[in-house]
N, C-alpha and C positions, 0 to 999 in steps of 0.2 A: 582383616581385610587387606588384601595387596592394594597397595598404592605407587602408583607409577608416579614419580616427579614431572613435574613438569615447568620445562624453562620456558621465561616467558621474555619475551622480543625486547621489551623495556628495563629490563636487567643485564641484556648481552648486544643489542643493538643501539648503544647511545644516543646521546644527544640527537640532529638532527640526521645521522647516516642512514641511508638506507639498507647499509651491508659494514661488514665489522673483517678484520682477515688479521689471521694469528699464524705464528707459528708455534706445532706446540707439539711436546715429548709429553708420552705417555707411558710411567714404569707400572702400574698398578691397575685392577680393573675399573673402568668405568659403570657405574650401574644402570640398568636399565630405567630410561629417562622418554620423555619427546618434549617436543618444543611447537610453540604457536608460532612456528617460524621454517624458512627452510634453509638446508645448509649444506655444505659439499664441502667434502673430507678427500686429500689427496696423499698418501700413503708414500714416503720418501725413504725410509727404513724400517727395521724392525720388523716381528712378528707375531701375533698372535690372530684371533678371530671374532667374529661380532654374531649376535643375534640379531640380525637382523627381520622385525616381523615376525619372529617365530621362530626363520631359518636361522643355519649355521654357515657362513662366509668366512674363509680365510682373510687375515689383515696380513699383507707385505708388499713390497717394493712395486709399484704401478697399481695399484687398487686404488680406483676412485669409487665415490656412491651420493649422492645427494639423496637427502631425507625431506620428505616433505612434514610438514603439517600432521598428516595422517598416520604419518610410519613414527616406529618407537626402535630404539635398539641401543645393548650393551656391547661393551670391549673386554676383552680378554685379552692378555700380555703374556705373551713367551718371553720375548726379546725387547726391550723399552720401544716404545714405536715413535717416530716422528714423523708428522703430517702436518700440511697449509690445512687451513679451518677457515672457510669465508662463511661465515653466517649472513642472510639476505632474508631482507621482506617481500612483499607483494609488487613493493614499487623499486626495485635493483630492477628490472629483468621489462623487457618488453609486455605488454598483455600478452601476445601474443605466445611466446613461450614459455607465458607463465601457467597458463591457458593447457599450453602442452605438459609441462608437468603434472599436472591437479588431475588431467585425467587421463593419466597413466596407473594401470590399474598394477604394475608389475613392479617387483624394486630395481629401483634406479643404480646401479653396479655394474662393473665390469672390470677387467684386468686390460689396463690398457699396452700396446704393443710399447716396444721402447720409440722408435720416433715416435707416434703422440705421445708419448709420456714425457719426452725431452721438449716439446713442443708447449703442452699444457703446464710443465711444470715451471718452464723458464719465463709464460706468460702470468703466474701466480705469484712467480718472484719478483717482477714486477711491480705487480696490483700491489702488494703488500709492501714495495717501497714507496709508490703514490701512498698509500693509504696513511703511513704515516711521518710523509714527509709533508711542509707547504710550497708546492710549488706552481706558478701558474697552470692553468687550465689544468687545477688538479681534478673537479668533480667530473670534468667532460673523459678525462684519463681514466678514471676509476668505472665508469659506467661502459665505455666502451672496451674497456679489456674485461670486466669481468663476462659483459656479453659476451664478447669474441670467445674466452676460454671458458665458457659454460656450455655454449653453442656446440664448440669442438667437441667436447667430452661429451652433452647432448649425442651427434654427428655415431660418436664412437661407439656410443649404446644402442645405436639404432631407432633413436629416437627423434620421431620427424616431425615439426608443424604438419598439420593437417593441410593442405591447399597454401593458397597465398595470403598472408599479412592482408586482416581487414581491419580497421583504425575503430579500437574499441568502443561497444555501445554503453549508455549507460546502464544497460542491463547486463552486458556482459560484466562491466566493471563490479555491480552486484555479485554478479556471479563469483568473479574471483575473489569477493571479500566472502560471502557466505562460503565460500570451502575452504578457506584458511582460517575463520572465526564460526563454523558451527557450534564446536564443544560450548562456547561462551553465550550460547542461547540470545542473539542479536535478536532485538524487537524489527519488527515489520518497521517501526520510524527510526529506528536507525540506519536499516538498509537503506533504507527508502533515502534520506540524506546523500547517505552515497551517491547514491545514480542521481542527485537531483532533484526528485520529485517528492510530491505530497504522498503521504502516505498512501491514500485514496486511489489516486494515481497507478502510484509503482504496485499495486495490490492487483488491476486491473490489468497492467500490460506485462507483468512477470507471469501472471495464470497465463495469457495468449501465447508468451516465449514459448514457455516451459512445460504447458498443460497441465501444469501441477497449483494448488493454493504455495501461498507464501510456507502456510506450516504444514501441508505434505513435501514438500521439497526438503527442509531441515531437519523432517523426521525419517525420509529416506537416507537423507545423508550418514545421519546416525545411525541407521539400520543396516545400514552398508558396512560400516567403520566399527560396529560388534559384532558383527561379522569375526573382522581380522583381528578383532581382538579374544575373540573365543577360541581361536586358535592357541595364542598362548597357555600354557596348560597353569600357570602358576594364577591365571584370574577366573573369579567365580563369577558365575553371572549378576549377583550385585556390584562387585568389582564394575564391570564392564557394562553396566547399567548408568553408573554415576561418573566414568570416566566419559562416558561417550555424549555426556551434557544431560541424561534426561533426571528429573527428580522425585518420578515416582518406581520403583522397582514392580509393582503394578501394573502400570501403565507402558514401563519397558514389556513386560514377559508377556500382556496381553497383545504390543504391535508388532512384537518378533515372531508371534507365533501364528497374526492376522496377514503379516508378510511372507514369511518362510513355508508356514506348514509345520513348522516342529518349533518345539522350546528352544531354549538358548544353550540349555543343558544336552539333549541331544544332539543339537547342531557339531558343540563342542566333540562329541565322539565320534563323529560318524567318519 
């Protein structure tokens, strides 16, 4: 069975931070991994390339990409690579553009121009001196520049808030936690927590949001997410059954194929 690793937020996001920033050289390959987490890599030398999602991406000098949650990808080394690594959770980032990332159906990458790249990179050198240095009005420091040089590189990708900033509900708030924690099969009273409410409750006014039950919603999510994972040719559809959070391979190939129209195994070929 291929097994994809996966990094989890409470191994690489500490104590109480909501976002972690490295600088880091890379001689060797990284293997293909994903993380319950999201994180933006900014390419300062070196070369080589990444799979990202399936695809193939060059790694050199101005390549930025943020990974969410949902994306998976490995590194390949020509030339040792070094890049800033801010790893961020749910709560680094406004709802708002966190909201725009999560549904963003495309990968997040781009080659950026040299000003923004002197722009974004000198606001990363920065962040990563607040981050570990102590100095007054350090966490107001760290939250508004990583906004600011997220936003940019956002700006750069062509990637835009939808309308204007609406002052998140507690059901969006669910929302954002169910797309960053579906793999991890969250109970209807967990979510429910989130937003506030009784389970009863958030059961009732998330079907009105969304149209969907609590457990159509998190099995769409998943049927979505094997989707892109059948794309990868090195996973089989059990692989990508138990990655994608469900725990009967039954019960996967019966709702991919009640959603899709075809098995998981066709899908992959077509």
């Amino acid at each position: 069975m291929e097994y994809i690793p996966h990094l989890q937020a409470k191994d690489h996001i500490y104590g109480d931070n909501v976002l972690v920033v490295q600088k880091k050289r890379l001689e060797e390959k990284c293997n293909l991994h994903w993380h319950n987490f999201f994180e933006f890599d900014l390419i300062l030398e070196g070369k080589g390339y990444q799979n990202f999602n399936g695809k193939e991406y060059p790694l050199e000098k101005g390549v930025g990409y943020i990974l969410k949650p949902t994306d998976f990808h490995e590194m390949y080394v020509s030339t040792p690579l070094t890049f800033y690594n801010i790893m961020f959770n749910e709560n680094a980032l406004s709802d708002h553009f966190i909201e725009t990332l999560l549904n963003t159906s495309e990968d997040i990458l781009t080659t950026l121009t040299p000003p923004v790249f002197e722009h974004i990179s000198y606001l990363t050198h920065i962040l990563d001196t607040e981050f570990n240095e102590n100095n007054p009005f350090k966490e107001s420091c760290i939250h508004n520049l990583s906004e600011t040089l997220l936003m940019m590189f956002m700006r750069a990708c062509n990637l835009i808030p939808r309308g204007e900033y609406v002052a998140a509900t507690p059901i969006k708030k669910s929302l954002l936690y169910i797309h960053t924690h579906f793999r991890e099969n969250p109970t209807l009273s967990v979510v429910a927590t989130v937003s506030g409410f009784s389970a009863n409750y958030f059961s009732e006014i998330f079907h009105q949001h969304t149209g969907q039950t609590y457990k159509e919603y998190i099995t769409n999510l998943k049927l979505n997410y094997a989707k892109h994972l059948l794309k990868q040719n090195k996973m089989t559809s059990t692989d990508v059954c138990f990655e994608c959070g469900f725990s009967s391979l039954s019960n996967f190939l019966k709702a991919f194929k009640k959603q899709f129209g075809v098995t998981p195994q066709e899908y992959a070929h077509q």
